[in-house]
mmCIF file of the N, C-alpha and C atoms, coordinates in Angstrom:
data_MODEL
# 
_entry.id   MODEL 
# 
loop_
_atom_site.group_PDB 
_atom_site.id 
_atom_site.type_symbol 
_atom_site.label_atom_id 
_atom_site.label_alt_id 
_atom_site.label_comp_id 
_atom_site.label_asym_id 
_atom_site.label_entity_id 
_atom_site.label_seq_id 
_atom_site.pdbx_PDB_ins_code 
_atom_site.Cartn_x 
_atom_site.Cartn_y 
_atom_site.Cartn_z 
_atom_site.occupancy 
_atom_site.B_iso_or_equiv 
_atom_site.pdbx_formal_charge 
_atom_site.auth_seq_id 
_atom_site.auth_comp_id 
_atom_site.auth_asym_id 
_atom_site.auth_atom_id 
_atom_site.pdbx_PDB_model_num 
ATOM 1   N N  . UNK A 1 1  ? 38.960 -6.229  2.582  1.00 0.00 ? 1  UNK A N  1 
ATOM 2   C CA . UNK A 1 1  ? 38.370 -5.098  3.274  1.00 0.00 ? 1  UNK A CA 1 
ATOM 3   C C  . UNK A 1 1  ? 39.443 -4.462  4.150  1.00 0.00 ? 1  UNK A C  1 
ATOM 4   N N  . UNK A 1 2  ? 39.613 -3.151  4.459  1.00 0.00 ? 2  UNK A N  1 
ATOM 5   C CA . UNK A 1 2  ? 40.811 -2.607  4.801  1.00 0.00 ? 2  UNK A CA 1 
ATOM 6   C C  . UNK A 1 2  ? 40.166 -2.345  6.340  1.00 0.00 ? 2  UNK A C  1 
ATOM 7   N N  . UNK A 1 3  ? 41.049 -2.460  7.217  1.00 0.00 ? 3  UNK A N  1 
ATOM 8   C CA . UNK A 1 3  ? 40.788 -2.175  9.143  1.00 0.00 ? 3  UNK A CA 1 
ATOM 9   C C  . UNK A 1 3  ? 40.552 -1.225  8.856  1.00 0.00 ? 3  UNK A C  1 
ATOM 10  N N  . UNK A 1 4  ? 39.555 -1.043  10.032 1.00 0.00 ? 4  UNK A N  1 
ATOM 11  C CA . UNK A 1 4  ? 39.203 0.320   10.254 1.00 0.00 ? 4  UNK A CA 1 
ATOM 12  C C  . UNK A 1 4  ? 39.967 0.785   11.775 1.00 0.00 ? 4  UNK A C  1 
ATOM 13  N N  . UNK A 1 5  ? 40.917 1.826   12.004 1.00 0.00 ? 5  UNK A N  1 
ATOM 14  C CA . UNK A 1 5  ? 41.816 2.098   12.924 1.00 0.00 ? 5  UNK A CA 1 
ATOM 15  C C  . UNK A 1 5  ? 40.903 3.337   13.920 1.00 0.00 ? 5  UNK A C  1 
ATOM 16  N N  . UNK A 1 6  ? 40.296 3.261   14.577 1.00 0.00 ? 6  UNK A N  1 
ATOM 17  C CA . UNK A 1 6  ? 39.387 4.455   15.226 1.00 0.00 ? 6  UNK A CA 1 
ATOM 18  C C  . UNK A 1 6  ? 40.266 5.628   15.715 1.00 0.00 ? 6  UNK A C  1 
ATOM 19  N N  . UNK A 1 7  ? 41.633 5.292   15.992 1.00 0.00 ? 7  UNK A N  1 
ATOM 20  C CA . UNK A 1 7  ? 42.266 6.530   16.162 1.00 0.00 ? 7  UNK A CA 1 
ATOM 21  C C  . UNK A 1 7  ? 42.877 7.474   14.932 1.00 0.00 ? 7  UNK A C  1 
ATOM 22  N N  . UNK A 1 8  ? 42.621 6.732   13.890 1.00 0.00 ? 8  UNK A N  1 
ATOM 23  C CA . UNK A 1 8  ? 42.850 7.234   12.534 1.00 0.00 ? 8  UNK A CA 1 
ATOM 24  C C  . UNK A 1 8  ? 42.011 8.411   12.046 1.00 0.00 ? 8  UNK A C  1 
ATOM 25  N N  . UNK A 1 9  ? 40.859 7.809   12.548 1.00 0.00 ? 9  UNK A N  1 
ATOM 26  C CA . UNK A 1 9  ? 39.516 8.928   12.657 1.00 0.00 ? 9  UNK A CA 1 
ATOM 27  C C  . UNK A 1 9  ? 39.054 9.322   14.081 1.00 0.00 ? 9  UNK A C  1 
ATOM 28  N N  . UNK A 1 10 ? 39.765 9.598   14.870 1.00 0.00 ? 10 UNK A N  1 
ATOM 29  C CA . UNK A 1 10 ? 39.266 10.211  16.065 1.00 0.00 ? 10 UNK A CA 1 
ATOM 30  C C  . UNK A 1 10 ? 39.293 11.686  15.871 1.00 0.00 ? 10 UNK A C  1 
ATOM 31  N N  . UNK A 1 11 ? 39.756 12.308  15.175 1.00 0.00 ? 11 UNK A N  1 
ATOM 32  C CA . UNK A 1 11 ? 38.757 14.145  15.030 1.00 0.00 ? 11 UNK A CA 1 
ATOM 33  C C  . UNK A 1 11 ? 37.903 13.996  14.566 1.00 0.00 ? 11 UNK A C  1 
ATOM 34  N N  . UNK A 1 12 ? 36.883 12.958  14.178 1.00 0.00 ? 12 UNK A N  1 
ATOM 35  C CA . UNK A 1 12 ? 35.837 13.184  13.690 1.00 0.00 ? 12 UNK A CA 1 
ATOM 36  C C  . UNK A 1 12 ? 34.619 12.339  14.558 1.00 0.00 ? 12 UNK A C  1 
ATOM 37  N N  . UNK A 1 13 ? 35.550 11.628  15.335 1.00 0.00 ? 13 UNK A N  1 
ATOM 38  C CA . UNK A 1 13 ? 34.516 10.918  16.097 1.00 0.00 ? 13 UNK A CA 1 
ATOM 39  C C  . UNK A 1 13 ? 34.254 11.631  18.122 1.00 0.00 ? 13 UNK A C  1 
ATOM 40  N N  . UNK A 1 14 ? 33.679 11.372  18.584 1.00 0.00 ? 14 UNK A N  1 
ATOM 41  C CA . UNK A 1 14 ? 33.642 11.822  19.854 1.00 0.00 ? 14 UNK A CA 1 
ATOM 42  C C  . UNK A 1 14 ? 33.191 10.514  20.807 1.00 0.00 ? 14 UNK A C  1 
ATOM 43  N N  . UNK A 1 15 ? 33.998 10.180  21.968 1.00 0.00 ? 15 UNK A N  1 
ATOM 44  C CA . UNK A 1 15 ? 33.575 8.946   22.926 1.00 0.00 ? 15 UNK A CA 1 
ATOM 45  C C  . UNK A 1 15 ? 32.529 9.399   23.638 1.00 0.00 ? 15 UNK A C  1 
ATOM 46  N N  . UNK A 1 16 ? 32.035 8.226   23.524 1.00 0.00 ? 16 UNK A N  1 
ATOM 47  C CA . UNK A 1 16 ? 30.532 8.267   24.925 1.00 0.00 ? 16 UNK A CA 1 
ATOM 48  C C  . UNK A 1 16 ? 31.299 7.458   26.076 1.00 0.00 ? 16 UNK A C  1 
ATOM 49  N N  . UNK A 1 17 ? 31.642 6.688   25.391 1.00 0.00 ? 17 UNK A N  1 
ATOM 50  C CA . UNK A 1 17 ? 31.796 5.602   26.677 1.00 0.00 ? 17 UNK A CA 1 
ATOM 51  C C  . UNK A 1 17 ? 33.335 4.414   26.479 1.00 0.00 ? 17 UNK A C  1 
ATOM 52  N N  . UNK A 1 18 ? 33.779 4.297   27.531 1.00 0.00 ? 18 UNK A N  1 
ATOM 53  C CA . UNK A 1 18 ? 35.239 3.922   27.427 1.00 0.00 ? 18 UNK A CA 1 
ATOM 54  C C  . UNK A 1 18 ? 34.916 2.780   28.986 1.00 0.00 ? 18 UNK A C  1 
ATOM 55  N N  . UNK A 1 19 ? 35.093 1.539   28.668 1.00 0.00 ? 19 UNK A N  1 
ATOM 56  C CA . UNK A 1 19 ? 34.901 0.655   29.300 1.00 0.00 ? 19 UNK A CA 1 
ATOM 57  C C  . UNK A 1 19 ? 36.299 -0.559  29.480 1.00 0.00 ? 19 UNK A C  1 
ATOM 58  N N  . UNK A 1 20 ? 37.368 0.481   29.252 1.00 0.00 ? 20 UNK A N  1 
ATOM 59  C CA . UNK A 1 20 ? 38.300 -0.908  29.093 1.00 0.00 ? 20 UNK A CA 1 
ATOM 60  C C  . UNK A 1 20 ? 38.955 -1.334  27.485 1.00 0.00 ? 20 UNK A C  1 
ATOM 61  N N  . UNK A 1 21 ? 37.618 -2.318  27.161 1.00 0.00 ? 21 UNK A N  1 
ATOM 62  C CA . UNK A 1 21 ? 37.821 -3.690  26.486 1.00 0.00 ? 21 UNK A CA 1 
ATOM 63  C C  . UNK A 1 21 ? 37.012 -3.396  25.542 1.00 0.00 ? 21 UNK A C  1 
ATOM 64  N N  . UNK A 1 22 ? 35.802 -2.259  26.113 1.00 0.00 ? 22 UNK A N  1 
ATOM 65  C CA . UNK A 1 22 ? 34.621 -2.012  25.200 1.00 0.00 ? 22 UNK A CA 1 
ATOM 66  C C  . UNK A 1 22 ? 34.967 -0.492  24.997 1.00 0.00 ? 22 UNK A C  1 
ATOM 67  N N  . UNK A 1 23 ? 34.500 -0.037  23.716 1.00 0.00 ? 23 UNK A N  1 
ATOM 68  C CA . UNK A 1 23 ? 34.076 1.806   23.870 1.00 0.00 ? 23 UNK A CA 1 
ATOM 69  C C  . UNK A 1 23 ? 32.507 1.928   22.941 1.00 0.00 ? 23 UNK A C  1 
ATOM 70  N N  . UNK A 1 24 ? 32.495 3.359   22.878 1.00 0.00 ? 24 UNK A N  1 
ATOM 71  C CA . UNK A 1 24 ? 30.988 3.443   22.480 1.00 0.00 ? 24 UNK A CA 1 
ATOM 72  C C  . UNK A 1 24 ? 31.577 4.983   21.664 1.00 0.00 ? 24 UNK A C  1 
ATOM 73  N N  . UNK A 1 25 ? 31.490 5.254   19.949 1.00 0.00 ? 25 UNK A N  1 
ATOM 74  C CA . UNK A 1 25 ? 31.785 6.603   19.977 1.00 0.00 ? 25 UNK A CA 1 
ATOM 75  C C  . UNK A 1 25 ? 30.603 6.554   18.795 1.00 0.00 ? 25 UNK A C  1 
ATOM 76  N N  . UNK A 1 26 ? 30.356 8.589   18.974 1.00 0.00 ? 26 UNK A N  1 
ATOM 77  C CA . UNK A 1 26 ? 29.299 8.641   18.100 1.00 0.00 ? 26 UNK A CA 1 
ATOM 78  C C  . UNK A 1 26 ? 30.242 9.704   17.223 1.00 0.00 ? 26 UNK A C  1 
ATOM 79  N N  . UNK A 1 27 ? 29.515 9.432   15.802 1.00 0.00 ? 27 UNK A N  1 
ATOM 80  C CA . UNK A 1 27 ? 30.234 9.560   14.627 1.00 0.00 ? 27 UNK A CA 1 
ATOM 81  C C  . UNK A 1 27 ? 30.271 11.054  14.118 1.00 0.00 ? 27 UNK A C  1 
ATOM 82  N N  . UNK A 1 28 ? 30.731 12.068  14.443 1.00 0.00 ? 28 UNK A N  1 
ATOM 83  C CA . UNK A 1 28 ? 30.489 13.734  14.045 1.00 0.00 ? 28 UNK A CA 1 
ATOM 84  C C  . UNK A 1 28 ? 30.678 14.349  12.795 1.00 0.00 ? 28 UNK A C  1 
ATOM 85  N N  . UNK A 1 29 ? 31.182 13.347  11.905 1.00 0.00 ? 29 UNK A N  1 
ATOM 86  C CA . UNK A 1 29 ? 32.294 14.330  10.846 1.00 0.00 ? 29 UNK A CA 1 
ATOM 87  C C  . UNK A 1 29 ? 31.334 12.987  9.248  1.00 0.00 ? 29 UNK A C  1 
ATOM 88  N N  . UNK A 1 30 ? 30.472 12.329  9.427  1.00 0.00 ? 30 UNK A N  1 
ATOM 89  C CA . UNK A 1 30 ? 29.860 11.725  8.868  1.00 0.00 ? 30 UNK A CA 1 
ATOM 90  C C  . UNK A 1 30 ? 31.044 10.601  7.947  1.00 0.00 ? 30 UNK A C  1 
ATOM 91  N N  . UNK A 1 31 ? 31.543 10.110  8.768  1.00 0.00 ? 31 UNK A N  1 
ATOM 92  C CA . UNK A 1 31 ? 32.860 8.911   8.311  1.00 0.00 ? 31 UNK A CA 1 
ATOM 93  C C  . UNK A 1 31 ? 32.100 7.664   7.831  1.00 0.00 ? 31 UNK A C  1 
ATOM 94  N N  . UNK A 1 32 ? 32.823 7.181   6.947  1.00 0.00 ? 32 UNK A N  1 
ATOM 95  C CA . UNK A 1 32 ? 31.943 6.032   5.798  1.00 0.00 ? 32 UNK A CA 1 
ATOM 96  C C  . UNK A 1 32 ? 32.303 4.645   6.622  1.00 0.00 ? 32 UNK A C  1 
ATOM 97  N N  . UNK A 1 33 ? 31.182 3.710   6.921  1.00 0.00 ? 33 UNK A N  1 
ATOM 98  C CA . UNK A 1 33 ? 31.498 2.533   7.456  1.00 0.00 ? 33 UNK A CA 1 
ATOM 99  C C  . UNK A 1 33 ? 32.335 1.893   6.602  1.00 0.00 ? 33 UNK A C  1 
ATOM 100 N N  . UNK A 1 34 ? 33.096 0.774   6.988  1.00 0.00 ? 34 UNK A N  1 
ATOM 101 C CA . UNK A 1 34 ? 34.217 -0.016  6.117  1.00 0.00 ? 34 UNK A CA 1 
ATOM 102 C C  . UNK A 1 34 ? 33.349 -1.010  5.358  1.00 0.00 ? 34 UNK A C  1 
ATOM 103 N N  . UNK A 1 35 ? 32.127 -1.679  5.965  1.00 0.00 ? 35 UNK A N  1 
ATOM 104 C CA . UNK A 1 35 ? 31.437 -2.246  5.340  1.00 0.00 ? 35 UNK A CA 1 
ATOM 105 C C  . UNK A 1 35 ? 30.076 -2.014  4.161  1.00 0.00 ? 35 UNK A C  1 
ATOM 106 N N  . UNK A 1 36 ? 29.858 -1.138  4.526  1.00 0.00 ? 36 UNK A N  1 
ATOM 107 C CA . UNK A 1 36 ? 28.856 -0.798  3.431  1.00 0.00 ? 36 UNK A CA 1 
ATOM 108 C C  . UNK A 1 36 ? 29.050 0.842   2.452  1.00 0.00 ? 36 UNK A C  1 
ATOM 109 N N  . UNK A 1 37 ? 30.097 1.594   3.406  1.00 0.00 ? 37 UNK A N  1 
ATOM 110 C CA . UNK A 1 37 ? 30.365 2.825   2.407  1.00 0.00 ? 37 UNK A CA 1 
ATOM 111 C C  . UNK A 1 37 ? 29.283 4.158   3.047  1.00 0.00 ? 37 UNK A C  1 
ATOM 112 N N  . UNK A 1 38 ? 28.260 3.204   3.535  1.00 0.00 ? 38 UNK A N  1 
ATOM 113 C CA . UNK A 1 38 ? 27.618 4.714   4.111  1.00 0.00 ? 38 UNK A CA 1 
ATOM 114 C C  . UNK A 1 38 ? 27.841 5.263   5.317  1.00 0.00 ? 38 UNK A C  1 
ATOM 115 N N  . UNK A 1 39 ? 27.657 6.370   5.465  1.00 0.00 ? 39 UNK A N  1 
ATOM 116 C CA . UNK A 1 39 ? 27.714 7.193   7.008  1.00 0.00 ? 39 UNK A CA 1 
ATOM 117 C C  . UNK A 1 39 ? 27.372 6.156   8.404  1.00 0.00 ? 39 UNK A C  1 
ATOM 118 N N  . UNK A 1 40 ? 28.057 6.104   9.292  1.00 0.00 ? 40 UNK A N  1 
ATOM 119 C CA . UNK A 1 40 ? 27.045 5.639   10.506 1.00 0.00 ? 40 UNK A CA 1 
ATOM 120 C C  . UNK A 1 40 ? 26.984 6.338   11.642 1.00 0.00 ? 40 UNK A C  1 
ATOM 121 N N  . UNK A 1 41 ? 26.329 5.935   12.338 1.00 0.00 ? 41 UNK A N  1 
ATOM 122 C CA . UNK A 1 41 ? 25.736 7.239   13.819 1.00 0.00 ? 41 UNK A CA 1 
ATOM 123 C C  . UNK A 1 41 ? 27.101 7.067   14.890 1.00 0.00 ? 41 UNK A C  1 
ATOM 124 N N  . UNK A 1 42 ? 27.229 5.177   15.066 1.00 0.00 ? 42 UNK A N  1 
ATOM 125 C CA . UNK A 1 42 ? 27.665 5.289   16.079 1.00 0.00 ? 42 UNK A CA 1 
ATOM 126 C C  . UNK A 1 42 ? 28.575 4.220   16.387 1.00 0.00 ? 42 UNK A C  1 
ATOM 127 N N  . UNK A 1 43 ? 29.563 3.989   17.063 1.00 0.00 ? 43 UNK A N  1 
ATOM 128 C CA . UNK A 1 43 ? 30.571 2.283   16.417 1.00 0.00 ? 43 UNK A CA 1 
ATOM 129 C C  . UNK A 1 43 ? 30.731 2.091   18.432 1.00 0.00 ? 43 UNK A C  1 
ATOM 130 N N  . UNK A 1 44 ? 30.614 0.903   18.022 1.00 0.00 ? 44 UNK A N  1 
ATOM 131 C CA . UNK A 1 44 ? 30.733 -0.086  19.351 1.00 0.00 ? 44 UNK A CA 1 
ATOM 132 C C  . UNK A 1 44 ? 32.090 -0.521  19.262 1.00 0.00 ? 44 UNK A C  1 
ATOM 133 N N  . UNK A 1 45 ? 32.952 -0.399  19.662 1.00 0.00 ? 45 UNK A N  1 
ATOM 134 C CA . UNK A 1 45 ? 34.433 -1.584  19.680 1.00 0.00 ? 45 UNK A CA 1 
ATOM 135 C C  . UNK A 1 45 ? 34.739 -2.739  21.003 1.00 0.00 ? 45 UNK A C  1 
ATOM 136 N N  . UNK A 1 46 ? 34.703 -3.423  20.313 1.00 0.00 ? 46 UNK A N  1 
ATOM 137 C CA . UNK A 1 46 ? 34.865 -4.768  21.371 1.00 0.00 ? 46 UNK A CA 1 
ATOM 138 C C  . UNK A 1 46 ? 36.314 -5.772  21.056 1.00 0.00 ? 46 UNK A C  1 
ATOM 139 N N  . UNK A 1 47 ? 37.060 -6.072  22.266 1.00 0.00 ? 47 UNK A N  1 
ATOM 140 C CA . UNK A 1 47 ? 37.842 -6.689  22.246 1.00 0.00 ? 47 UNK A CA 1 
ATOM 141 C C  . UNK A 1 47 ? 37.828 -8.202  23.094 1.00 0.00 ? 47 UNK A C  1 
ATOM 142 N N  . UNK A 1 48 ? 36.288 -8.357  23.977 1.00 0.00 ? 48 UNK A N  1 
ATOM 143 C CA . UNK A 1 48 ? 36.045 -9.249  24.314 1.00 0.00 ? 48 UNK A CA 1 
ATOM 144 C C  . UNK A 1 48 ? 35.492 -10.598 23.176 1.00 0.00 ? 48 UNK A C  1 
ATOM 145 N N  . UNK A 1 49 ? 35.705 -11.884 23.780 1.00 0.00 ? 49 UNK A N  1 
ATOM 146 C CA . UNK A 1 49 ? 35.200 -12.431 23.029 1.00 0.00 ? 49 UNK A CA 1 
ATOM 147 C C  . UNK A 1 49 ? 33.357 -12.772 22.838 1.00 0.00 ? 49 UNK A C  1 
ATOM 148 N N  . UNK A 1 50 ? 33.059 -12.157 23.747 1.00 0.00 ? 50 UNK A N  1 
ATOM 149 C CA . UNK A 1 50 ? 31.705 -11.842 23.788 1.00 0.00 ? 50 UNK A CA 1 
ATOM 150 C C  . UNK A 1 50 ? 31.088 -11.234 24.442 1.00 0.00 ? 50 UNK A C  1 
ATOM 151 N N  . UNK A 1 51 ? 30.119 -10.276 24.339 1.00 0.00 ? 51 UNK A N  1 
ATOM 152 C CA . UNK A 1 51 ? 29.791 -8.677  24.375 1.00 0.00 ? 51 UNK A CA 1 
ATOM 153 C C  . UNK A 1 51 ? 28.492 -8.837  24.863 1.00 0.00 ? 51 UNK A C  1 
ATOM 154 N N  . UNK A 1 52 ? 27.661 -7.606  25.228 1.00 0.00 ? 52 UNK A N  1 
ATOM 155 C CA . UNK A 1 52 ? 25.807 -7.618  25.161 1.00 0.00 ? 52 UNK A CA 1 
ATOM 156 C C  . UNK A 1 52 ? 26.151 -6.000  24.474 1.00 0.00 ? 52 UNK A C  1 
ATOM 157 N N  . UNK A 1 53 ? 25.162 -5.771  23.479 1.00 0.00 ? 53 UNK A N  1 
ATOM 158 C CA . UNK A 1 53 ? 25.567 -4.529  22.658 1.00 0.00 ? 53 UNK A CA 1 
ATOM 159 C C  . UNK A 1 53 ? 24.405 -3.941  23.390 1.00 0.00 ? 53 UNK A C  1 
ATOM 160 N N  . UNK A 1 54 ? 25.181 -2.223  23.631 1.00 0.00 ? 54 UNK A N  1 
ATOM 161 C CA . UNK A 1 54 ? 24.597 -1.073  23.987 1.00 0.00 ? 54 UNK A CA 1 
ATOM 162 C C  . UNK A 1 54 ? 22.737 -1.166  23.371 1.00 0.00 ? 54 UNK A C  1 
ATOM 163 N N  . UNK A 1 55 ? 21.926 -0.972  24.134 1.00 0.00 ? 55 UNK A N  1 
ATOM 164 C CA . UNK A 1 55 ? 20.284 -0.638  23.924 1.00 0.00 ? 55 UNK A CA 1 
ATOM 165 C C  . UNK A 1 55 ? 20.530 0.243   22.280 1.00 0.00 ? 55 UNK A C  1 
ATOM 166 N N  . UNK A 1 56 ? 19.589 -0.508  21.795 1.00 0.00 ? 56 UNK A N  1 
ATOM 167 C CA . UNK A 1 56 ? 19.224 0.355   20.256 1.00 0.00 ? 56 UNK A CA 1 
ATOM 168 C C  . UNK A 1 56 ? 17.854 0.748   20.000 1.00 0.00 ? 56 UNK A C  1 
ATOM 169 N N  . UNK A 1 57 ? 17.581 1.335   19.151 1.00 0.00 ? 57 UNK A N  1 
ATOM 170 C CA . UNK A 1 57 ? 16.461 2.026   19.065 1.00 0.00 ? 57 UNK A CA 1 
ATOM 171 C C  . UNK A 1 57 ? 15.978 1.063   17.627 1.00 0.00 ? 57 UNK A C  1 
ATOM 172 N N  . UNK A 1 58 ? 16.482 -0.270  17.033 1.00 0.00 ? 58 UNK A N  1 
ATOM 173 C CA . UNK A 1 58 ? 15.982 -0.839  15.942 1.00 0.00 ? 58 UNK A CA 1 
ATOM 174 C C  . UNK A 1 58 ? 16.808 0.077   14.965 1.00 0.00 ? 58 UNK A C  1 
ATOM 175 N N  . UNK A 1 59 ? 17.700 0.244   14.966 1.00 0.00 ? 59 UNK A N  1 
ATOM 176 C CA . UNK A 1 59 ? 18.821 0.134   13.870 1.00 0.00 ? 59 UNK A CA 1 
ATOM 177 C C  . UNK A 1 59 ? 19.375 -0.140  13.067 1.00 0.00 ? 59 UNK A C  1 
ATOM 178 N N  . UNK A 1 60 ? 19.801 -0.469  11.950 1.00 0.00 ? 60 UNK A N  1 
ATOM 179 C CA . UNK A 1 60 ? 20.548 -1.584  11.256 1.00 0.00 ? 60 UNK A CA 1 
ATOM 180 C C  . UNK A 1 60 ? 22.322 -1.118  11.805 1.00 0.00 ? 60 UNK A C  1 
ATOM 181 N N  . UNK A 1 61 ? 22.918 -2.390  11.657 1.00 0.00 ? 61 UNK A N  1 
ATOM 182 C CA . UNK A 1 61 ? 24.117 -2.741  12.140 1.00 0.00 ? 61 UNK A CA 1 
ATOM 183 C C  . UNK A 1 61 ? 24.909 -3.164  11.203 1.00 0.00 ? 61 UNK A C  1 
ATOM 184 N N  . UNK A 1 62 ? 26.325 -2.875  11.370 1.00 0.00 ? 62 UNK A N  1 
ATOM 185 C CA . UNK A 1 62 ? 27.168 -3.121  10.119 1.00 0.00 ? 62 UNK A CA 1 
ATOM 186 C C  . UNK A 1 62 ? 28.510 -3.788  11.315 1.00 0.00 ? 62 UNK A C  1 
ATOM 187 N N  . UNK A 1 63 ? 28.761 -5.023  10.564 1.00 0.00 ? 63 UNK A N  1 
ATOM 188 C CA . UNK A 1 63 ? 29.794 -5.769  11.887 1.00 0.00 ? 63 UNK A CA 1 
ATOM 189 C C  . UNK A 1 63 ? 31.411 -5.716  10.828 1.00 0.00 ? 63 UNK A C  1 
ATOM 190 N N  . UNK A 1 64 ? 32.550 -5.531  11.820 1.00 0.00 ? 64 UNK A N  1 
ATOM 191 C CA . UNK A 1 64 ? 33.400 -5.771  10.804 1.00 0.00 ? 64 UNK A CA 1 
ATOM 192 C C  . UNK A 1 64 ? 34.653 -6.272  12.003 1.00 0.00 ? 64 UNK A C  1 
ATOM 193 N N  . UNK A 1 65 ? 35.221 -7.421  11.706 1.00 0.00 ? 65 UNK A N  1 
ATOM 194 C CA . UNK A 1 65 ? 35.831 -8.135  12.192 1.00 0.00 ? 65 UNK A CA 1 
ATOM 195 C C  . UNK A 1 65 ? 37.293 -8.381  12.489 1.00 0.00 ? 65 UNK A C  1 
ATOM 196 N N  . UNK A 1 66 ? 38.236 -8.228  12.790 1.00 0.00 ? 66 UNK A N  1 
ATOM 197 C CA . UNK A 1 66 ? 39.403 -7.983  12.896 1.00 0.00 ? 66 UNK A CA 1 
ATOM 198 C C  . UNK A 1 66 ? 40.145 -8.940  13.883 1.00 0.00 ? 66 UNK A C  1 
ATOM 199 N N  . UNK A 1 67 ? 41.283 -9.218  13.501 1.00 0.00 ? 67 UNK A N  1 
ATOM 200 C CA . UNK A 1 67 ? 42.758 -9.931  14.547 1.00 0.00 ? 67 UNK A CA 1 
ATOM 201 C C  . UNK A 1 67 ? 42.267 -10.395 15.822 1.00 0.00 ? 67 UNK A C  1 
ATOM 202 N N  . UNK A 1 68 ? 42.310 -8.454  16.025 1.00 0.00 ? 68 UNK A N  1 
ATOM 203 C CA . UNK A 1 68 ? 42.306 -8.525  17.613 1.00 0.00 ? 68 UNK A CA 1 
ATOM 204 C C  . UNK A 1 68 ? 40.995 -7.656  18.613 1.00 0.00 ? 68 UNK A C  1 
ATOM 205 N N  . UNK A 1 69 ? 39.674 -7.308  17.059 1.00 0.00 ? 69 UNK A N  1 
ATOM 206 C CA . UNK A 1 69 ? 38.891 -6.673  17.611 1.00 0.00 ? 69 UNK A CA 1 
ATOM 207 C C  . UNK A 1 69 ? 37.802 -7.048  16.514 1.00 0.00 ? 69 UNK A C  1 
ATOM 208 N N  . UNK A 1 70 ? 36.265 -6.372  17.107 1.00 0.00 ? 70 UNK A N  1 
ATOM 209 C CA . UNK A 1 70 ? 35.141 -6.519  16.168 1.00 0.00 ? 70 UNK A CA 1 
ATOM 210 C C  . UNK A 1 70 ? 34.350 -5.037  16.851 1.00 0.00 ? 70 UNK A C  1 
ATOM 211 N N  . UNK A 1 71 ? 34.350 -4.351  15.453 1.00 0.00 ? 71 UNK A N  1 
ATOM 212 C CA . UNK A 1 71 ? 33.531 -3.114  15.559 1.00 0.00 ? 71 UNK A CA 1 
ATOM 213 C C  . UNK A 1 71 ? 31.926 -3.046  14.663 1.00 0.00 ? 71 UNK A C  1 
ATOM 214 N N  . UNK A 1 72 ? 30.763 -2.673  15.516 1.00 0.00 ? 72 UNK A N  1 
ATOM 215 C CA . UNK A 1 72 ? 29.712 -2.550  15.400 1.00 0.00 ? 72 UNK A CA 1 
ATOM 216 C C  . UNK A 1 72 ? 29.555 -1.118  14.772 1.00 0.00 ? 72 UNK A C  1 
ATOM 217 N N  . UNK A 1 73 ? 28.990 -1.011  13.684 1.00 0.00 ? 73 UNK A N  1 
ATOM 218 C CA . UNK A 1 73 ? 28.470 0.459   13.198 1.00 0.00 ? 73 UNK A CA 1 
ATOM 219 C C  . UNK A 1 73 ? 27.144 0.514   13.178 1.00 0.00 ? 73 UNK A C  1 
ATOM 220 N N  . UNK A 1 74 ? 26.355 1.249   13.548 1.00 0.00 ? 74 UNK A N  1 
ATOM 221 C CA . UNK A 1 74 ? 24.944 1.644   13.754 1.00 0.00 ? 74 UNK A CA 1 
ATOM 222 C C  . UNK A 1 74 ? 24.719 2.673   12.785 1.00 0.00 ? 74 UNK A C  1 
ATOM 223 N N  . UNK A 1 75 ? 23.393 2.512   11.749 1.00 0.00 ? 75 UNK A N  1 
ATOM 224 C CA . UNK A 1 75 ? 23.240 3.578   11.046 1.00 0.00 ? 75 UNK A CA 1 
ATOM 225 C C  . UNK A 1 75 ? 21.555 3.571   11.443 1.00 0.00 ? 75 UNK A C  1 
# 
């Protein structure tokens, strides 16, 4: 499965929220999750080793795991 680099796609994405360690961006340009191929709303990035994820509205979640990070996609 190939990283997903968020600054690779940052013209298409827009930040909500920038916490450091954590961010929160919602998805504008309809960019394909790394894990399943479809569109998602919104990606969580975490570099902690353990997180409490942003309030959802009952979502499904797409997790994808990395080195030195783990990003949450919300569709």
């Amino acid at each position: 499965m190939p990283e997903f680099d968020v600054h690779e796609h940052r013209h298409a994405l827009k930040q909500l929220r920038d916490a450091g360690d954590t961010s929160l961006w919602e998805n504008r340009k309809a960019v394909a999750c790394p894990a399943c191929g479809e569109p998602f709303d919104r990606l969580f990035t975490t570099r902690q080793s353990a997180t409490r994820f942003p309030e959802n509205d009952g979502a499904r979640f797409c997790l994808v795991r990395e080195a030195d990070a783990i990003h949450v996609f919300r569709h």
